[in-house]
LOPA-831905 format. One record per residue (C-alpha): x, y, z. Coordinates in steps of 0.1 Angstrom, whole numbers, always signed. Example, Ala and Ser with C-alpha at 12.3 -4.5 7.8 and 13.67 -1.06 7.14 Angstrom:
u  v  w
+123  -45  +78
+137  -11  +71
// end
This chain:
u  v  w
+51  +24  +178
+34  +59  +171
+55  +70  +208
+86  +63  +187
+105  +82  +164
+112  +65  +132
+135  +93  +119
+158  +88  +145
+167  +51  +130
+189  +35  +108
+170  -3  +102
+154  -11  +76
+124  +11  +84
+144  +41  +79
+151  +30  +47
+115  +20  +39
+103  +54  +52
+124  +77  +27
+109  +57  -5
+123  +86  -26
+151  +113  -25
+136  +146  -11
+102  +132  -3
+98  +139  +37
+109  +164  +61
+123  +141  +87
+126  +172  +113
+101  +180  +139
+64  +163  +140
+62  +151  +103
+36  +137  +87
+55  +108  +83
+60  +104  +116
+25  +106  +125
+14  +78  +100
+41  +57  +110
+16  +30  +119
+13  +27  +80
+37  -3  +81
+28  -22  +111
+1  -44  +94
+31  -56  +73
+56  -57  +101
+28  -83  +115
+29  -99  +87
+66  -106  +78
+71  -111  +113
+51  -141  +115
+63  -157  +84
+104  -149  +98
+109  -117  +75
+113  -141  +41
+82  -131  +25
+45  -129  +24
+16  -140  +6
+0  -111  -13
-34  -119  +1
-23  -119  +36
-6  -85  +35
-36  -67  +20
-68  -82  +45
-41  -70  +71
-39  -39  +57
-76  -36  +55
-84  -51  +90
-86  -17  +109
-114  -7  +83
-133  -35  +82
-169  -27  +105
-204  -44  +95
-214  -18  +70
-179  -16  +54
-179  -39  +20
-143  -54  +5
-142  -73  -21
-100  -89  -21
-95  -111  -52
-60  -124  -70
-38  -152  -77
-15  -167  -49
+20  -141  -51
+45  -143  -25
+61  -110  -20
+96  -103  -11
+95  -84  +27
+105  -48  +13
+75  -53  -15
+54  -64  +12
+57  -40  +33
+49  -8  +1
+20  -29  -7
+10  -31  +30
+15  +5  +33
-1  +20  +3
-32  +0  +10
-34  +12  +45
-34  +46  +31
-56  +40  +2
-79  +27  +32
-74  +56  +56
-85  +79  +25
-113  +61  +17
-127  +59  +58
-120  +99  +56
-135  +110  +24
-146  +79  -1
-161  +45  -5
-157  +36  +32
-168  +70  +43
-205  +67  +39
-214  +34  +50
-230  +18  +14
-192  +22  -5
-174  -10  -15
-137  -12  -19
-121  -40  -45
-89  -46  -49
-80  -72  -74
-49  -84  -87
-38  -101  -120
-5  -111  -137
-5  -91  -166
+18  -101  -199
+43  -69  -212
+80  -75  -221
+79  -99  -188
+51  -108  -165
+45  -80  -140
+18  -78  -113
-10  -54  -116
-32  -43  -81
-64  -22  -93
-78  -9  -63
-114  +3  -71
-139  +25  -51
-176  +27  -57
-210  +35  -35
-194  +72  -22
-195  +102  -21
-184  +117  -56
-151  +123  -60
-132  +149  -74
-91  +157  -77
-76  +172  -48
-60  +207  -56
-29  +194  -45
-9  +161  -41
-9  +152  -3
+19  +130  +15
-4  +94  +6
-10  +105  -27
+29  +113  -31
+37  +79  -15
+18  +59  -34
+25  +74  -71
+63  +81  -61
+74  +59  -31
+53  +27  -42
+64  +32  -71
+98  +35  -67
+100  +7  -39
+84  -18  -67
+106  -7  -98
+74  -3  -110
+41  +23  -114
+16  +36  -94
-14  +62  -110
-44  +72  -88
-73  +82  -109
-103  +104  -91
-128  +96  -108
-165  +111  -99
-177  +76  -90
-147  +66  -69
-110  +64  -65
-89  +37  -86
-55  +36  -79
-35  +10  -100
-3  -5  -96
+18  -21  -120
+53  -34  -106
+77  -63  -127
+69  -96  -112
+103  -109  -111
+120  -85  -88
+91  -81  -66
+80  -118  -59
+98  -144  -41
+113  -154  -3
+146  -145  +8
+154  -183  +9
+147  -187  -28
+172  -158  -33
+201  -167  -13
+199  -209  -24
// end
C-alpha cells in the first residue's frame, strides 16, 4: 500500500482520507500520503468481518499491534461497541497515530511508559461514546508550537468523521487525547441499517 498513491483514487479511501475541506495537499509527496498505512489495521479489520462493521476492541489492539514489544505496556478496556466501517476505520486511524506519537516522543518512547485507552458510554442529550486515551511513565510532555498533520486529524478529521469531538491535552505527565462521538450514528452493521 505505501507504493500506491491514494490521492489518485476515488473509493472510499479517498473519501476517508480528506476527513475535512482544505485539510491535505493532495499534490506531490504529502504527508498524507506517506502515513497512508494509517488505515490498513482497520482495512484488516473490516475486511475480515465483510466491510459491515467491527467490534471496537478489535479495531483498537489492531491499531496497537505494530507497537506492541516486551517492554511496551497497554492497558485496552471498554464495553462491547460495534462500529459502523467508516467509524472504524477514524478510530483505527487516530489510534495508530496517537501510537506512532507516542513510539516517537511519549509513553512508548522510553521503554517504562504505559498507554490506556478506555472507553465508556457516557449519558448527555443521547448516549454517546467516549475513548480517553491516557499516557503516563514518559518523558514530560509539553505542547507542540504548532498543530502537526496527526494532531489536525485527530481534533478535526476524527472529529468530523464521528459527528462528534476530539481534544488532545499535553499534559506534563503524558498525552490524553479524548473522544466523544454520538453513539447512535456511529455504532451499528451495515445489515442492521439496510433491514
Amino acid at each position: 500500500m505505501a507504493g500506491q498513491t491514494p490521492w489518485q483514487t476515488t473509493g472510499p479511501f479517498f473519501h476517508f482520507a480528506l476527513p475535512w475541506k482544505g485539510g491535505a495537499d493532495l499534490t506531490g509527496d504529502s504527508e498524507l500520503g506517506a502515513r497512508a498505512d494509517l488505515a490498513a489495521p482497520g482495512h484488516d479489520v473490516l475486511t475480515q468481518q465483510n466491510w459491515e462493521g467491527a467490534d471496537l476492541r478489535n479495531i483498537v489492539e489492531r491499531a496497537l499491534s505494530p507497537f506492541t514489544a516486551p517492554r511496551r505496556e497497554f492497558d485496552v478496556d471498554g464495553p462491547v461497541i460495534r462500529l459502523l466501517p467508516k467509524s472504524a476505520l477514524a478510530i483505527a486511524m487516530a489510534v495508530h497515530e496517537l501510537a506512532t506519537n507516542a513510539a516517537k516522543y511519549g509513553a512508548l518512547s522510553n521503554g517504562s511508559g504505559r498507554v490506556s485507552v478506555h472507553w465508556t458510554i457516557a449519558e448527555r442529550d443521547e448516549e454517546h461514546l467516549q475513548i480517553v486515551w491516557t499516557e503516563t511513565g514518559g518523558p514530560k510532555v509539553a505542547a507542540p508550537s504548532r498543530k502537526g498533520f496527526g494532531s489536525r486529524l485527530i481534533e478535526r478529521g476524527l472529529a468530523g468523521q464521528l459527528g462528534g469531538e476530539a481534544v488532545i491535552d499535553y499534559r506534563e505527565t503524558g498525552v490524553v487525547c479524548r473522544i466523544l462521538a454520538p453513539l447512535g450514528t456511529i455504532a451499528g452493521s451495515v445489515p442492521d441499517i439496510l433491514s
